[in-house]
C-alpha positions in Angstrom: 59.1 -147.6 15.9 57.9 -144.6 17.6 59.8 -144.7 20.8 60.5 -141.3 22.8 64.3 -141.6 23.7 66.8 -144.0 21.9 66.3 -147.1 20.5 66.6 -150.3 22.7 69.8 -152.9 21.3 70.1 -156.3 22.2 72.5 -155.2 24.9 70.7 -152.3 26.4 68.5 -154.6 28.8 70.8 -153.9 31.8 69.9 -151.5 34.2 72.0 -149.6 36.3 71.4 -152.2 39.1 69.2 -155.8 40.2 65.4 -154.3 40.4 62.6 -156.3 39.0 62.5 -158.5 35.4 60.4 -159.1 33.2 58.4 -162.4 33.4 58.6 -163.1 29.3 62.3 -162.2 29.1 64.3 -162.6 32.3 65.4 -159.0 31.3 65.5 -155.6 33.4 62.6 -153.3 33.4 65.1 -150.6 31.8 62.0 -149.1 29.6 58.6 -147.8 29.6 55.7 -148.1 27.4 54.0 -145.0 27.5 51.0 -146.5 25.2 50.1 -149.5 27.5 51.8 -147.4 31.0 54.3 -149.8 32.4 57.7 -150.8 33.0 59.1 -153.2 29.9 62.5 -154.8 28.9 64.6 -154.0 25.9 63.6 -157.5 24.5 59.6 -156.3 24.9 60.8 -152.5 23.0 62.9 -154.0 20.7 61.4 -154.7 17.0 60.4 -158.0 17.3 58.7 -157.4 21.1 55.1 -156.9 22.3 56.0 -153.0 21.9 56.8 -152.3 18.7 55.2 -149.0 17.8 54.3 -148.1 20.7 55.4 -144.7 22.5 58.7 -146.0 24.8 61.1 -144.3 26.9 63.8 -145.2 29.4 62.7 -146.1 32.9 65.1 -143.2 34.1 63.7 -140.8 32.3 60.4 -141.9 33.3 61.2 -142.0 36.7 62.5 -138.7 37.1 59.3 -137.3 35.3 57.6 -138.6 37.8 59.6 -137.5 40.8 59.5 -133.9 39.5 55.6 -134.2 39.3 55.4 -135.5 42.9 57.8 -132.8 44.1 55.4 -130.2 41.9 52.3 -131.7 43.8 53.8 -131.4 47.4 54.7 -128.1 46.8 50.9 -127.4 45.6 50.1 -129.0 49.0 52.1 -127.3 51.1 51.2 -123.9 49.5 47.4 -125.0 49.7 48.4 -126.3 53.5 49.3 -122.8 53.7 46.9 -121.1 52.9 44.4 -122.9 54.6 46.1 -122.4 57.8 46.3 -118.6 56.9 42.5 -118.5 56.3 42.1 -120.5 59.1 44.3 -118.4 61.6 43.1 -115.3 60.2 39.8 -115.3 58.1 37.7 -117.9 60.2 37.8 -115.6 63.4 37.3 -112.7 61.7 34.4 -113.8 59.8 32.8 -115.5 63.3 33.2 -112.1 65.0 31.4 -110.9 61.8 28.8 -113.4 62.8 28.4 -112.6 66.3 28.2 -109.1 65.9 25.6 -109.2 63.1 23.4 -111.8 64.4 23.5 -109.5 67.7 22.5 -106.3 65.1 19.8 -108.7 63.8 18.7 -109.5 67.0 18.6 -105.9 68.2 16.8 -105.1 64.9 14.2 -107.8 65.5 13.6 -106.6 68.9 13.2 -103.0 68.2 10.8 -103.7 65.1 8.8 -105.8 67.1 9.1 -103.5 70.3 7.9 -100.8 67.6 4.6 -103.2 65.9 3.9 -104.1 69.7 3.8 -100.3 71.0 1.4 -99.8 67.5 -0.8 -102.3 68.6 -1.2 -101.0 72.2 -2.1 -97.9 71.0 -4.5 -99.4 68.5 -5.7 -101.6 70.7 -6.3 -98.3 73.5 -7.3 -95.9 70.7 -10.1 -98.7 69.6 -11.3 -99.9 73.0 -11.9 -96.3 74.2 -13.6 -95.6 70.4 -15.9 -98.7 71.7 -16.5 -97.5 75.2 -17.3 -93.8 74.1 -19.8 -95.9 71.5 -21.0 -97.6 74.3 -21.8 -94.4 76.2 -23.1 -92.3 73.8 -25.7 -95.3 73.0 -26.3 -95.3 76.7 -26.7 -92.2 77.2 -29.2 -91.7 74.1 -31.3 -94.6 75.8 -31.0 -92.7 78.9 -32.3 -89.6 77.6 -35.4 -91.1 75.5 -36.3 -93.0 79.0 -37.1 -89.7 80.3 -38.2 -88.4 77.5 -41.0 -90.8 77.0 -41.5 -90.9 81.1 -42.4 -87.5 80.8 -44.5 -88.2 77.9 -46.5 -91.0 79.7 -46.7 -88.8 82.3 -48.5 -86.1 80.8 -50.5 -88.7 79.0 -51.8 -90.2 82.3 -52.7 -86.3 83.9 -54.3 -85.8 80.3 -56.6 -88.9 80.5 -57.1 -88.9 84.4 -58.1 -84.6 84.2 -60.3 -84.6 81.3 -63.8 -82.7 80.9 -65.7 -82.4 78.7 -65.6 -78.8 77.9 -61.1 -79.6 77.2 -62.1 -82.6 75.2 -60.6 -80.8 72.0 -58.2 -78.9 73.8 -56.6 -82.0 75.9 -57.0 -83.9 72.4 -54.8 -81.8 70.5 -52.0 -81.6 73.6 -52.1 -85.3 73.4 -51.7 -85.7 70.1 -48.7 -83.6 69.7 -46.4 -86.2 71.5 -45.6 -88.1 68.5 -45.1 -92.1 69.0 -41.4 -93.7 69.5 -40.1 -94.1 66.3 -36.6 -96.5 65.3 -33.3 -94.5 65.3 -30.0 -94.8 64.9 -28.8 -93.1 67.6 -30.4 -95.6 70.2 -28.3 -98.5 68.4 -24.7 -99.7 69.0 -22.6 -99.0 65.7 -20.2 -101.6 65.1 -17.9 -99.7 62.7 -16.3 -98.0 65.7 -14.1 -100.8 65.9 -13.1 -100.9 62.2 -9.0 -99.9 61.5 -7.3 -100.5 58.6 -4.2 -101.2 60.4 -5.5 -103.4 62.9 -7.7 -105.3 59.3 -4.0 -105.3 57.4 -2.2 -107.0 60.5 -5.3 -109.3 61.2 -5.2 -110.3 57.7 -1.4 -110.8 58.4 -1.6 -113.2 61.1 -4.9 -115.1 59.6 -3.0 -116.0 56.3 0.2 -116.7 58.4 -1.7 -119.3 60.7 -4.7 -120.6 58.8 -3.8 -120.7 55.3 -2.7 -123.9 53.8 -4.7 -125.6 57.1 -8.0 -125.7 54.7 -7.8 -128.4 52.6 -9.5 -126.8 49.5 -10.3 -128.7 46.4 -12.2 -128.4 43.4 -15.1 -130.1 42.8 -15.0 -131.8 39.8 -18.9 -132.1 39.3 -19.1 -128.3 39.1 -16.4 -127.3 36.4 -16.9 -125.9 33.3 -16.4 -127.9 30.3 -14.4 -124.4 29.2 -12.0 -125.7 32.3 -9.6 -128.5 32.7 -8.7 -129.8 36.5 -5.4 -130.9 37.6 -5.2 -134.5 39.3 -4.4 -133.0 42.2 -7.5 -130.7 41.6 -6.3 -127.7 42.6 -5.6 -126.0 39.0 -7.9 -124.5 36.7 -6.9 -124.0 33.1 -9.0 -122.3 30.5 -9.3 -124.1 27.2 -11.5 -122.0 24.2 -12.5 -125.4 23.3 -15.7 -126.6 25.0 -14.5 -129.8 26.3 -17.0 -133.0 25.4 -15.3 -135.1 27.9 -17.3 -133.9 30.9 -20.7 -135.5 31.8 -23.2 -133.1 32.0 -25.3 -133.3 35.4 -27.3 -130.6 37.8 -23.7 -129.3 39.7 -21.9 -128.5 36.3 -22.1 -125.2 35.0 -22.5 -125.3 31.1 -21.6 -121.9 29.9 -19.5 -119.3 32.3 -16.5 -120.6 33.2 -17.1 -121.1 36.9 -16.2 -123.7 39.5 -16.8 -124.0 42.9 -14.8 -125.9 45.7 -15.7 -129.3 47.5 -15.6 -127.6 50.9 -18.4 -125.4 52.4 -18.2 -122.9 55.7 -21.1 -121.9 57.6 -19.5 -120.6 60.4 -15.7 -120.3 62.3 -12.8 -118.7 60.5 -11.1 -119.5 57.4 -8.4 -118.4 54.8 -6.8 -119.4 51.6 -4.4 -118.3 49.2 -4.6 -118.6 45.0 -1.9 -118.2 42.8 -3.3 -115.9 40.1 -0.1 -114.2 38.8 -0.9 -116.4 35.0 -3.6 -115.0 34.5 -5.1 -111.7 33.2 -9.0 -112.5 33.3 -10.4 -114.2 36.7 -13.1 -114.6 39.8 -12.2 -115.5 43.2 -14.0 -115.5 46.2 -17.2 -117.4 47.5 -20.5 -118.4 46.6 -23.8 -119.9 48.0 -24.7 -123.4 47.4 -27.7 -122.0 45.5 -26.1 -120.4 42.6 -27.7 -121.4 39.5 -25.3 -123.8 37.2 -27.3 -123.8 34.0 -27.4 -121.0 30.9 -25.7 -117.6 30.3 -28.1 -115.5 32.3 -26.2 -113.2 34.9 -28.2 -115.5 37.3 -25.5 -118.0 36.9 -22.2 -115.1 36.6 -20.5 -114.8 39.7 -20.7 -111.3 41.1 -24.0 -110.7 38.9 -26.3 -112.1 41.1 -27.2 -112.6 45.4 -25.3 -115.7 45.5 -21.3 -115.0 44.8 -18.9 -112.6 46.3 -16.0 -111.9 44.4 -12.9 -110.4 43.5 -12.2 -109.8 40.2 -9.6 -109.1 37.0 -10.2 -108.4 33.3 -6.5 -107.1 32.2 -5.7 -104.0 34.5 -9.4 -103.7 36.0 -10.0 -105.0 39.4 -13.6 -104.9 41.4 -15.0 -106.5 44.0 -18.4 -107.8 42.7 -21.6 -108.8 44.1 -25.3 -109.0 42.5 -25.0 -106.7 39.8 -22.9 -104.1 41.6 -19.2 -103.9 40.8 -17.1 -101.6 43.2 -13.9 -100.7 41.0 -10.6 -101.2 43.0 -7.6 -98.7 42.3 -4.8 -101.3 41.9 -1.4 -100.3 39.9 -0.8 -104.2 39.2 -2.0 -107.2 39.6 -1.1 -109.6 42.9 0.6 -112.4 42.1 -1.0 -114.4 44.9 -4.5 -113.7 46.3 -5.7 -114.2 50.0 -9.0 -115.0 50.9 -10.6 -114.5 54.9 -14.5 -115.4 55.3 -14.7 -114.4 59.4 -18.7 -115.6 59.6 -18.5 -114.9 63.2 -18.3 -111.1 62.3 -19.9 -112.1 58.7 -17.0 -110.8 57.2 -14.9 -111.3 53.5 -11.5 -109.9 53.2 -9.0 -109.8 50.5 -5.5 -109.6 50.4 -2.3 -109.8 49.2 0.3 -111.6 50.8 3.6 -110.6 49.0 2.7 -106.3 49.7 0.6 -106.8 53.1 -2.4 -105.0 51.6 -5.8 -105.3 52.3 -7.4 -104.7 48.7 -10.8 -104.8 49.6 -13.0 -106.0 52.6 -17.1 -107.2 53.0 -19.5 -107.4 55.2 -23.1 -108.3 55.0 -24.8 -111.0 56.5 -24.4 -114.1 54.3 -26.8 -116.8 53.6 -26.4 -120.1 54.9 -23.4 -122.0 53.5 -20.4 -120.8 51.7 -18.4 -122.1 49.0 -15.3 -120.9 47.8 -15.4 -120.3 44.1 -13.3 -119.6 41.0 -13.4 -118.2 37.6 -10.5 -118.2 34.9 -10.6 -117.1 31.5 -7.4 -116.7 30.5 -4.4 -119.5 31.1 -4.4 -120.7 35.1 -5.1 -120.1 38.4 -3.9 -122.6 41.5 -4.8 -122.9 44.7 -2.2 -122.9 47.2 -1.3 -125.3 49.3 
């Protein structure tokens, strides 16, 4: 018997006075069975009981055990009571003027910052509108000047013709053909890159991807991807495979041999942004395309940014360019973005590129593009998302 004080006789059932006995025995709950954890009597511990072999102890002992443990635990309390009203008394205050005091730094900071970006972009905005007015004048003013100059030319046209003879036929000739005829120049036309800034394109850039982006609802269109390219379900991922894939249907939207896509979506005019997750990937195209790019063969007819029909930005390892119809404008970038903005402005006619997580402007567009656009893709190496 393997009980944990002495062993119970036939005449240690007593206890030390009436308390509670045991239904099978009539006896005192003198003991406890530490293997089943309750009170027993000396009849239950004894050899012959329901305990034999099982760890037992007197109730006492017990009792006090337990008593020292609850003393132990109300003095944890109280010392945890303690502290907590120490940290409360002394900490929580502290750390709440903390609070107040920073947030009213923050605050400060905020408002200076902004203050400071809001001062920027009045004098931007000054610096710019009087670049456009002195535009404006000089254009008028060259206007102005060939108005007179051709008045006077009429002029002496008109007293040429109305005071010829014949004997200053050849003479009068000759006069009149030295004033030359009006000929197209520069200088009588508005230039529009007077209101080009690069800190007015970075923060315009800023504010586009901030508002728009995630608004347009891109997708790929599945009709158009590569069988080189597998879609997500969602079909905003594009993953390149090695392996031509034989699952895809062939038909006139698909392109068969570069590994192109283009989007469901088209813009022909208003403003619009979106953002790719590119950071996977080491070989890719973004940017946008004409509805008229060719699908079929592996001509540079149907490579985006080797032909009139796609704009693009692209990466092939640590070379970036900006690509259109055969000419590839090499763009000084010390890494790759791991996110790429895209603005098409077709009010201004306008392609931008950004990157979101530096605030740069890598590289901006403008020509006048032809009819609708479609935002297009181009991975050769793992994925690239779109971003919701």
């Amino acid at each position: 018997m393997s009980a944990e004080g002495a062993e119970p006789g036939p005449g240690s059932g007593s206890g030390p006075g009436p308390g509670p006995l045991c239904p099978e025995h009539g006896q005192a709950l003198s003991w406890f069975c530490g293997s089943e954890r309750r009170p027993v009597c000396a009849a239950c511990a004894g050899l012959g009981g329901r305990c034999r072999g099982h760890r037992i102890r007197r109730a006492e002992e017990r009792a006090e055990e337990l008593r020292n443990k609850i003393v132990d635990q109300c003095e944890r309390l109280q010392l945890q009571s303690a502290a907590i009203t120490k940290y409360v008394a002394d900490v929580l205050p502290g750390k709440n003027q903390r609070a107040v005091s920073m947030a009213s730094a923050a605050r400060e900071l905020v408002i200076q910052r902004l203050s400071l970006v809001r001062s920027l972009c009045e004098s931007e905005e000054q610096r710019l509108l009087e670049q456009v007015h002195g535009e404006e004048e000089r254009a008028h003013q060259s206007i102005l000047t060939q108005r007179v100059h051709w008045a006077e030319a009429l002029q002496k046209l008109d007293t040429i013709r109305t005071g010829l003879k014949e004997q200053e036929i050849f003479e009068r000739t000759e006069e009149a053909e030295g004033i030359l005829d009006p000929q197209e120049s520069e200088m009588l036309n508005f230039n529009e890159k007077c209101t080009r800034s690069p800190l007015l394109t970075q923060l315009w850039a800023t504010a586009v991807l901030g508002s728009l982006s995630g608004t347009e609802d891109i997708r790929i269109d599945e009709r158009t991807v590569s069988p080189f390219l597998q879609l997500s379900d969602d079909r905003k991922t594009l993953t390149f495979s090695t392996k031509k894939s034989k699952a895809c249907a062939d038909g006139p939207e698909r392109f068969d041999h570069w590994p192109n896509a283009l989007a469901a979506t088209s813009f022909q005019n208003g403003l619009h942004a979106w953002m790719v997750n590119v950071q996977n990937s080491c070989a890719y195209k973004v940017g946008v395309a004409s509805g008229h790019l060719p699908r079929k063969g592996s001509g540079s007819d149907c490579r985006l940014g080797h032909n009139a029909f796609s704009w693009v930005f692209s990466r092939y390892d640590q070379e970036f360019r900006f690509s259109h119809n055969g000419q590839h404008e090499p763009l000084g970038l010390l890494r790759g973005p791991a996110q790429l903005g895209v603005v098409l402005d077709l009010q201004v006619q306008e392609l931008l590129f950004y990157e979101p997580a530096s605030g740069t402007v890598l590289c901006a567009h403008h020509v006048s593009f032809p009819g609708p656009l479609f935002p297009v893709f181009a991975v050769a190496d793992q994925t690239i998302s779109i971003v919701r």
